[in-house]
VODREN-498623 format. One record per atom (N, C-alpha, C, O, CB): x, y, z; residue in one letter. Coordinates in steps of 0.1 Angstrom, whole numbers, plus 5000, padded with zeros to 4 digits. Glycine has a CB too. Example, Ala and Ser with C-alpha at 12.3 -4.5 7.8 and 13.67 -1.06 7.14 Angstrom:
513249435078A512349555078A513249675078A514249675085A511349555090A512849785071S513749895071S512950005079S513450115080S514149945057S
***
This chain:
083474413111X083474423126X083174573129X083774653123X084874383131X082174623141X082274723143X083074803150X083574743159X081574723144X083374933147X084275023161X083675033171X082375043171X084475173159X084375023181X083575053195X083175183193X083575263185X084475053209X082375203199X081575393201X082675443202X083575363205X080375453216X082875593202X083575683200X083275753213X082175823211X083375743188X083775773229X083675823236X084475883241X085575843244X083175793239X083676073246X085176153249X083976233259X082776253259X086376273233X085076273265X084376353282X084576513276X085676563276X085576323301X083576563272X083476723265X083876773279X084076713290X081676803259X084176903276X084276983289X082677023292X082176993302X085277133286X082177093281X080877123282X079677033291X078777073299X080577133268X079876923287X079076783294X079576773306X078776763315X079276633288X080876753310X081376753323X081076883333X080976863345X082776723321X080877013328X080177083336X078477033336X077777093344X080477233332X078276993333X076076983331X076077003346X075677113350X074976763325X076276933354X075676923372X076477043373X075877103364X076276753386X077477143377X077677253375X076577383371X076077473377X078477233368X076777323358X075477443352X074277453358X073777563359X074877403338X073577323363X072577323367X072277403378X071177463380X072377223369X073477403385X072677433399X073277623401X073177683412X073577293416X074077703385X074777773384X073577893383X072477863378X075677733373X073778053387X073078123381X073678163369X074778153364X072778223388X072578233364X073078253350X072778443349X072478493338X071978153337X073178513363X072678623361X073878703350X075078673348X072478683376X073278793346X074578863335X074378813325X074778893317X076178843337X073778693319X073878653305X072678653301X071678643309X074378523302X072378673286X070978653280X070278593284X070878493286X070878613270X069078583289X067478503293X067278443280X067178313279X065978613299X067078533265X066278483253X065378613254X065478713261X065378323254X064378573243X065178503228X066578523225X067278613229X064578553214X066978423216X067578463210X067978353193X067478253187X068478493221X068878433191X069078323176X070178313170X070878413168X068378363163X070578223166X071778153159X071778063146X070977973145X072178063168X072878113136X073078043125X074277973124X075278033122X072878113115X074177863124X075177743126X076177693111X075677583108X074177613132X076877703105X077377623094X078077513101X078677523111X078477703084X077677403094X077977263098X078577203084X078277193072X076677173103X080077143093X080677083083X080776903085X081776883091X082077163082X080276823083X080376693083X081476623071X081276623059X078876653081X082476583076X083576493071X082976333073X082476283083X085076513080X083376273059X083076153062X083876063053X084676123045X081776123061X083975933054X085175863042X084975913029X085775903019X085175693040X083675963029X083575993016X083476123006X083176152994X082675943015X083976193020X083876323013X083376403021X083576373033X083076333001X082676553016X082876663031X081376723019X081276743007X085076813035X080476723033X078776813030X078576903039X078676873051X077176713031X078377003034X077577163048X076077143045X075277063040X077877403041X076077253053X074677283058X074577383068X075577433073X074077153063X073477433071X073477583081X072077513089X071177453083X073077763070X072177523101X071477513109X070577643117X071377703124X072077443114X069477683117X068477783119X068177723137X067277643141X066877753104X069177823146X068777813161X068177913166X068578033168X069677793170X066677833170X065777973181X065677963190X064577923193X064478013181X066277973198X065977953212X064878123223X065078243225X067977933218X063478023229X062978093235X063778163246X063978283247X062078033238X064278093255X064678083266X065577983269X065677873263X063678073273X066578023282X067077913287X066677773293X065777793301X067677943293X066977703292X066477573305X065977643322X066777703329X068177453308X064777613326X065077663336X065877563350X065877443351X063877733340X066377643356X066977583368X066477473372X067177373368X066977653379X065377443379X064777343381X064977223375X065577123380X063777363379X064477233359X064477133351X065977073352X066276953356X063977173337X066877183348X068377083346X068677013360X068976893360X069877183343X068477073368X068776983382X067676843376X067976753368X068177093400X066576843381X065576743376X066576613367X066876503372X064476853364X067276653349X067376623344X068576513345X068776403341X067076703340X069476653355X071276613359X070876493366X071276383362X072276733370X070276513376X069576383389X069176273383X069876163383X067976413399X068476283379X068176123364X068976093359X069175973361X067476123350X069676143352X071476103344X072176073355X072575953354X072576243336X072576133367X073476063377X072875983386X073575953396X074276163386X071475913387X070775843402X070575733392X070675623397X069275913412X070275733381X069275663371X069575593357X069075493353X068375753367X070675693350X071575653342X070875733328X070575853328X071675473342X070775633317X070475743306X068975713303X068275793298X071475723291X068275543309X066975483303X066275563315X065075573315X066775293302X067275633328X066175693335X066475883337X065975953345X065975603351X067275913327X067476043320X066176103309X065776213307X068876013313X065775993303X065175973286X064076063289X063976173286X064575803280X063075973298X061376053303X061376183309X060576273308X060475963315X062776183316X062376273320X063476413313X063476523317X062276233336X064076363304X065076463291X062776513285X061976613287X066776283268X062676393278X061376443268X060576513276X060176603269X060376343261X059976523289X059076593294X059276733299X058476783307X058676523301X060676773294X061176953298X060477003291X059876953281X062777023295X060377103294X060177223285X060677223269X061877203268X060877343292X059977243259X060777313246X061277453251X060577533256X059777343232X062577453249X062777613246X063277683235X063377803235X063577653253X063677613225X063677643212X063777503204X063677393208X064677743210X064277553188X064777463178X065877473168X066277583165X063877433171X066277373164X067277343158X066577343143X066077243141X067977213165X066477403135X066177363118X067277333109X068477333112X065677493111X066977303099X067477273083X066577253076X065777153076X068477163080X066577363069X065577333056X064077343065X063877433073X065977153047X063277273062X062077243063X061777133078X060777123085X061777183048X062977093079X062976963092X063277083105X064077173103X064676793091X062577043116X062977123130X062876973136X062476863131X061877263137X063477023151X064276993160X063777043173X063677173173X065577023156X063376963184X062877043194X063877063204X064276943204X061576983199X064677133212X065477193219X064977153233X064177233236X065477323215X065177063242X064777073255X066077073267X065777023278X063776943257X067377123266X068177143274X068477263267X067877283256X068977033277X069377353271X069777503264X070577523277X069777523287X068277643260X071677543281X072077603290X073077693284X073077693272X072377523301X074077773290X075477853291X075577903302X074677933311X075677963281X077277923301X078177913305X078978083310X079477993304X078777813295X079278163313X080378273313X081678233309X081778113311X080478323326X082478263306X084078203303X084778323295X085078353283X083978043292X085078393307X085378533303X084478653300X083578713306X085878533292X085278673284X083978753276X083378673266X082678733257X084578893268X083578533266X082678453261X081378413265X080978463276X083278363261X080578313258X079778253263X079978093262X080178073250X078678313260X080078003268X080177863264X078377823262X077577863271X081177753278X077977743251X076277743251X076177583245X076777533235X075477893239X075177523252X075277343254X073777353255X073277393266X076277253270X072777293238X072177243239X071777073231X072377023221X071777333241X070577033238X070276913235X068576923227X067576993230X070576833248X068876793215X067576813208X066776693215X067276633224X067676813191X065776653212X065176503221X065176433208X064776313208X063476493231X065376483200X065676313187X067076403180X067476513180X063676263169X067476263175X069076283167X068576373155X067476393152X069976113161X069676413148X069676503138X070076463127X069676503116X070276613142X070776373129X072176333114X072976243121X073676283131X073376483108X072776083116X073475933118X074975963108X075075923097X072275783111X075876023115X076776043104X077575893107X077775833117X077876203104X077875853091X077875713091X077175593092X077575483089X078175703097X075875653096X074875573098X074475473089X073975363093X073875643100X074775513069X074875463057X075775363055X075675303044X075175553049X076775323066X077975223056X077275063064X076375043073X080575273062X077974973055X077374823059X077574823077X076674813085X078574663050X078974833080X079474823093X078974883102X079174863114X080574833094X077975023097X077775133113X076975023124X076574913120X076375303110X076875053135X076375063143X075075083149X074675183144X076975093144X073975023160X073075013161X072475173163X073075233172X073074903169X071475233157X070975323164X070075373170X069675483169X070975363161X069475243181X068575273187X069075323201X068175323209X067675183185X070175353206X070475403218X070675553216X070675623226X071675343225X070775623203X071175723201X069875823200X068975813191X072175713188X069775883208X068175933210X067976093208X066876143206X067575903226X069076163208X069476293209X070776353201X071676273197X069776313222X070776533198X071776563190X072376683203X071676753210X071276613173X073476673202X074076773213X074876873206X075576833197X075076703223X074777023210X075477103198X076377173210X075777193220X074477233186X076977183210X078477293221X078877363212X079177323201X080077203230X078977493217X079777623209X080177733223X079677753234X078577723195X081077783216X081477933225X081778003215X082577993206X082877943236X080378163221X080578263209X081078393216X080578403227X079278293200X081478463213X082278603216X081378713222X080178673223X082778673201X081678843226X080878943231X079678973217X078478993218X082079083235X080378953205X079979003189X079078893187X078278913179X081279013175X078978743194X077978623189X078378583178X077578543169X076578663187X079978573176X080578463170X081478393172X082478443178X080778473164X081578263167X082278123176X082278003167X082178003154X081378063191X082577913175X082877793168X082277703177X081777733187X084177773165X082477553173X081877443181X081877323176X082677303167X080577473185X080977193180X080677083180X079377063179X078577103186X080977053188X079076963166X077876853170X077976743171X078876683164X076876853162X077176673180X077376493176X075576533176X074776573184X078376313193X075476483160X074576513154X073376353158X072176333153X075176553137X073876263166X073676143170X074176093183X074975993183X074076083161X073876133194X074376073211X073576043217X072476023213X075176153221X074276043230X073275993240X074476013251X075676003248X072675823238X073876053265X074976073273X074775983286X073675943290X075176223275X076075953293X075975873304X077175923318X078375973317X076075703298X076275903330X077375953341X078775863339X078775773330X076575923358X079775883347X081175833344X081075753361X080175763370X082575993339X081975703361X081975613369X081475643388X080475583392X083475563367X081875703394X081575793406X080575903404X080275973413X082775853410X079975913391X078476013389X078876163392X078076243397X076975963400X080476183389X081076343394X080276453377X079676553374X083576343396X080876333370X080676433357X079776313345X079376193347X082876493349X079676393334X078676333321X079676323310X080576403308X077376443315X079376183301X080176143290X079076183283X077976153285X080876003289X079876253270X079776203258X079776103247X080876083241X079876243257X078576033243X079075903237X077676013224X076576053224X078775673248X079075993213X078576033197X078875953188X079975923184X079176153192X077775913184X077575803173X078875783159X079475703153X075775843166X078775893159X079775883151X081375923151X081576003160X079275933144X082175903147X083875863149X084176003153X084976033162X084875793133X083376113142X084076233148X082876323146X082076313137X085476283140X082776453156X082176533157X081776673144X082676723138X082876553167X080876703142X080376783130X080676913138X080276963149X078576753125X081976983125X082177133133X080977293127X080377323117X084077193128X081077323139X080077403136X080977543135X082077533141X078877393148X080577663129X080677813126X079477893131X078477903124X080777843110X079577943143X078477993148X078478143146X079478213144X078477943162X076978203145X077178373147X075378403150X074378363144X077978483129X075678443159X073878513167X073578573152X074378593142X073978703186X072078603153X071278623142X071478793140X071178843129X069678573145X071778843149X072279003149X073479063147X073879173145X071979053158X073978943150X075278983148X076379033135X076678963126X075778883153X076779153137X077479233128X078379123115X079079173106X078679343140X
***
């Protein structure tokens, strides 16, 4: 029998229509870069990995509005065309495999930064291997959330496998991650001390 999907309302996702329409004066434009350690737990045991983030630039304004409007008027099948037809602004690597980056926003939160982006194909079906998982063709995207320090170091989240959908009144965005539990991330900017 399968588990129902695993769904939880990020903070990060629930601001998206927020962000969009947010300036982002005071914070980095880009480039910039990030090295991620990812820890994936599973019944069977615990695998890392480091993930290689370049980001050109942020999302621009436009697009996220654009993007937010499709997710809340349209849902996620009319989020999809118009998620793939943003801009790249950077990528997500491991190893030799990249990842194209077409959402990138952040956040202020203090002397933090909160930073939420999205890849347009999934990264890692964690679980995806056992008889019982679940179907993966709704899962179209990988979502990474972190908050890193004045120094560009932090911590965070991947659902290395989602897809997201407005919540009932279209105020805020769910996260629905393929898998039971989220891949923690160890973040630190590429310059960072």
């Amino acid at each position: 029998m399968l588990k129902p999907a695993r769904v939880s309302v990020c903070m990060v996702i629930v601001a998206l229509a927020a962000l969009a329409a947010s300036a982002q004066t005071g914070l980095p434009i880009g480039p910039e870069a990030f090295t991620a350690d990812a820890q994936v737990t599973t019944d069977i045991g615990v695998a890392n990995s480091t993930l290689d983030i370049q980001l050109a630039a942020y999302s621009p304004e436009h697009e996220k509005k654009a993007m937010t409007d499709a997710l809340k008027y349209n849902g996620f099948v009319g989020f999809v065309p118009v998620f793939k037809k943003a801009s790249v602004v950077g990528t997500v690597r491991i190893r030799e495999r990249k990842w194209n980056i077409r959402w990138a926003s952040q956040q202020a939160d203090g002397d933090r930064r909160k930073i939420l982006l999205a890849t347009d194909e999934p990264i890692y079906f964690v679980g995806g291997g056992k008889s019982d998982s679940k179907s993966r063709t709704a899962y179209t995207m990988a979502v990474l959330q972190f908050t890193v320090d004045k120094n560009g170091a932090g911590t965070g989240t991947m659902a290395g496998a989602a897809r997201v959908k407005p919540n009932a009144d279209g105020t805020a965005f769910i996260l629905d991650d393929y898998s039971d539990e989220p891949i923690a991330l160890k973040v630190k900017r590429a310059d960072a001390k």
